[in-house]
LUMNU-498411 format. One record per residue (C-alpha): residue in one letter; x, y, z. Coordinates in steps of 0.02 Angstrom, whole numbers, plus 50000, padded with zeros to 5 digits. Layout:
BEGIN
REC  resn   east  north     up
REC     a      X      Y      Z
...
***
This chain:
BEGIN
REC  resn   east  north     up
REC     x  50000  50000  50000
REC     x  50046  50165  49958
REC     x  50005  50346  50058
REC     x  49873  50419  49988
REC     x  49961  50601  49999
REC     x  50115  50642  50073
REC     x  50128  50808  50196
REC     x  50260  50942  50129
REC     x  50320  50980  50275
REC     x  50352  50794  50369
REC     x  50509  50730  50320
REC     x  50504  50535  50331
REC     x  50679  50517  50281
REC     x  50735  50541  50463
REC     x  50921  50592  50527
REC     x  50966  50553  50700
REC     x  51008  50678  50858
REC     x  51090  50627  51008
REC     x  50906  50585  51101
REC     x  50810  50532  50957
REC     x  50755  50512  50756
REC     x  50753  50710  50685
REC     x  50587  50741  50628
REC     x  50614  50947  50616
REC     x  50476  51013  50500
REC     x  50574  51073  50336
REC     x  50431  51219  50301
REC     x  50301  51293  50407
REC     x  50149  51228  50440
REC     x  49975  51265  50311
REC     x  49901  51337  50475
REC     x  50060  51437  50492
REC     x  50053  51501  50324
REC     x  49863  51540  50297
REC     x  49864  51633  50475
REC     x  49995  51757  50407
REC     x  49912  51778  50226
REC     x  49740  51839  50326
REC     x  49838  51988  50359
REC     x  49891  52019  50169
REC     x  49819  52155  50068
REC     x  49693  52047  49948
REC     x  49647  52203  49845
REC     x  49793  52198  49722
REC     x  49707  52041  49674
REC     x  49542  52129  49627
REC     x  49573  52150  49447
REC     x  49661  52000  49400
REC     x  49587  51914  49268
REC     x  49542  51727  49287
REC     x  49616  51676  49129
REC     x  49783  51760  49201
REC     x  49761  51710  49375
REC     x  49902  51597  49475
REC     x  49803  51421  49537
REC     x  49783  51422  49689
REC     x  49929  51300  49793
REC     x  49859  51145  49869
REC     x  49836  51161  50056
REC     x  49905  51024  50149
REC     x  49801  50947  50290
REC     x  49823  51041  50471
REC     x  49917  50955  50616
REC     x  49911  50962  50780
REC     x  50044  51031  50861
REC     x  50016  51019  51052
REC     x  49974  50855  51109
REC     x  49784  50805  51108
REC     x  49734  50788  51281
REC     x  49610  50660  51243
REC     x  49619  50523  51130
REC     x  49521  50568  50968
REC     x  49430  50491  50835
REC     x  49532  50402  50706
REC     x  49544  50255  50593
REC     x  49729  50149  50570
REC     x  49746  49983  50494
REC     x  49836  49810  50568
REC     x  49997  49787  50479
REC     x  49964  49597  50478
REC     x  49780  49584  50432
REC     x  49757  49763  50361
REC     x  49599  49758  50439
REC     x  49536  49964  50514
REC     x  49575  49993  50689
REC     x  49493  50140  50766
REC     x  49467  50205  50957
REC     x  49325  50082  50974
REC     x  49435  49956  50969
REC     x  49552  49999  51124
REC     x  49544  49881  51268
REC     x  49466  49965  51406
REC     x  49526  49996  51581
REC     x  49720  50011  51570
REC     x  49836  50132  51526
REC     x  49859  50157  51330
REC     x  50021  50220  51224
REC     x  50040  50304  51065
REC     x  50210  50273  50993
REC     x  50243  50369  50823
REC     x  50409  50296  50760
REC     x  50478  50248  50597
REC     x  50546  50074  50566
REC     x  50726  50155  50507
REC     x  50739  50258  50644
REC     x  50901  50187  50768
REC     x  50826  50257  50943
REC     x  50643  50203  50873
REC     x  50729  50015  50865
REC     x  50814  50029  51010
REC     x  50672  50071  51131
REC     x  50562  49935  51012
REC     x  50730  49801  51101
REC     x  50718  49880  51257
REC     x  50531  49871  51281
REC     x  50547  49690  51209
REC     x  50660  49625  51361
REC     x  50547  49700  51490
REC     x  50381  49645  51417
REC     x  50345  49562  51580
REC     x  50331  49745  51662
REC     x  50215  49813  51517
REC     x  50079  49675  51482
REC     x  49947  49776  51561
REC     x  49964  49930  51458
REC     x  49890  49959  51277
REC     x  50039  49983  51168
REC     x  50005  50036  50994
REC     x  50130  50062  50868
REC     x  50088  50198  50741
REC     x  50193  50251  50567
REC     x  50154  50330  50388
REC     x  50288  50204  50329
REC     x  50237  50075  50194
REC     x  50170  49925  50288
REC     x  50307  49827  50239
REC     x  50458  49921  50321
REC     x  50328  49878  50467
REC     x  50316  49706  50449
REC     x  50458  49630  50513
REC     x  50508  49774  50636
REC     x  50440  49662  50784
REC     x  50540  49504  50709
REC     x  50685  49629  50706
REC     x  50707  49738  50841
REC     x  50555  49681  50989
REC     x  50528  49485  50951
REC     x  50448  49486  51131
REC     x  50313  49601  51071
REC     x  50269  49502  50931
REC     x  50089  49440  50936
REC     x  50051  49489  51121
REC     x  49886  49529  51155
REC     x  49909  49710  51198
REC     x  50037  49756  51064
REC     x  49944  49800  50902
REC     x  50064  49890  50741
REC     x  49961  49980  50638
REC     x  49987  50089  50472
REC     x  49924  50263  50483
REC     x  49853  50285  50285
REC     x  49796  50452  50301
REC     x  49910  50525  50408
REC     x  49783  50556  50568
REC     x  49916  50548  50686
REC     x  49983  50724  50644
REC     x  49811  50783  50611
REC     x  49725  50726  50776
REC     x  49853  50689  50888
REC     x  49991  50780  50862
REC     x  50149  50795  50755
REC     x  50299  50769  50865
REC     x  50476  50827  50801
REC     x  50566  50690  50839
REC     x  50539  50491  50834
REC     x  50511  50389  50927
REC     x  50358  50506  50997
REC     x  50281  50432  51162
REC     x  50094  50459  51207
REC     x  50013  50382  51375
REC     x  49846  50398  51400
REC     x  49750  50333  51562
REC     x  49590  50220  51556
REC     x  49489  50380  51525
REC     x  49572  50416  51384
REC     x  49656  50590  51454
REC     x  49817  50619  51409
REC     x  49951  50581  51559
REC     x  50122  50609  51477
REC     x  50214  50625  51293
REC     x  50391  50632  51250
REC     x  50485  50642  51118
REC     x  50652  50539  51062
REC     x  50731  50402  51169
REC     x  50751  50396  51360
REC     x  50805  50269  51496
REC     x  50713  50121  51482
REC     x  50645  50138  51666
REC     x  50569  50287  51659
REC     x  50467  50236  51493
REC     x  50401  50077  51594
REC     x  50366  50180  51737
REC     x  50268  50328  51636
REC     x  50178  50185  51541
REC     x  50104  50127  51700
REC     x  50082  50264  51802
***
């Protein structure tokens, strides 16, 4: 499968930083840009003829750029099956984590090992792993880098089609992006890039 539309501004060819996978905007966000044309004088434009007219550019979906504080609405799809996964389908009562990543992304497959060795500590969270990446740099990321998360019954990787995760959630700059979210589905804690394996476990069951 293929994305449908790619954003402008989200690079998915990701460089790495001393805490985590670079994903630095490389132009402002459409918000950005449409907030400061408001304030442009549109009366130079009056006259122009329609034959002579510019087309207008093609807007690129908006993001979110502060964390959602609830989980939202949205619609991903199982790597494996490719069947839809959407907020319905979250396992009620326990804590449940976001992680944006991308499958090249070194600190993204280290905490994917890390998380994998102390799966005994995490089994009673949600943990769903989210990317824009084609589905098959996903597949074998498990087999790869988290063999212990393979197949466990709370650990779910799913493909992000549309790109809703920048658009609801938020779009973090740098991978992998951490989102914990209690049983009520409010937002507890998010971080960006890699940290000590500890303090994930902890903030994915506190």
């Amino acid at each position: 499968m293929r994305l449908t539309y790619v954003l402008p501004f989200l690079s998915l060819s990701l460089a790495l930083t001393t805490v985590g996978c670079n994903n630095e905007p490389k132009q402002q966000a459409a918000t950005e840009v449409h907030n400061e044309h408001d304030g442009h004088d549109h009366s130079a434009h009056a006259e122009t003829s329609p034959s002579t007219a510019a087309p207008a550019p093609q807007q690129a979906p908006p993001t979110v750029k502060a964390a959602n504080l609830s989980i939202p609405e949205f619609t991903f799809f199982k790597v494996k099956s490719g069947m839809p996964f959407s907020k319905a389908d979250i396992a009620a009562g326990r804590n449940t984590v976001f992680i944006l990543f991308d499958p090249s992304c070194a600190h993204c497959q280290h905490e994917a090992t890390a998380l994998s060795s102390n799966y005994d500590k995490i089994k009673g969270v949600n943990i769903y792993y989210v990317s824009m990446n084609d589905p098959a740099l996903m597949a074998n990321f498990f087999n790869t880098f988290g063999k212990e998360l393979e197949g466990k019954p709370n650990v779910e990787m799913l493909y992000d089609r549309n790109q809703e995760f920048v658009q609801r959630i938020h779009i973090p700059k740098m991978f992998p992006a951490n989102y914990v979210y209690g049983p009520d589905g409010s937002l507890k804690k998010y971080w960006e890039g890699e940290k000590d394996i500890k303090e994930v476990i902890a903030d994915f069951n506190n």
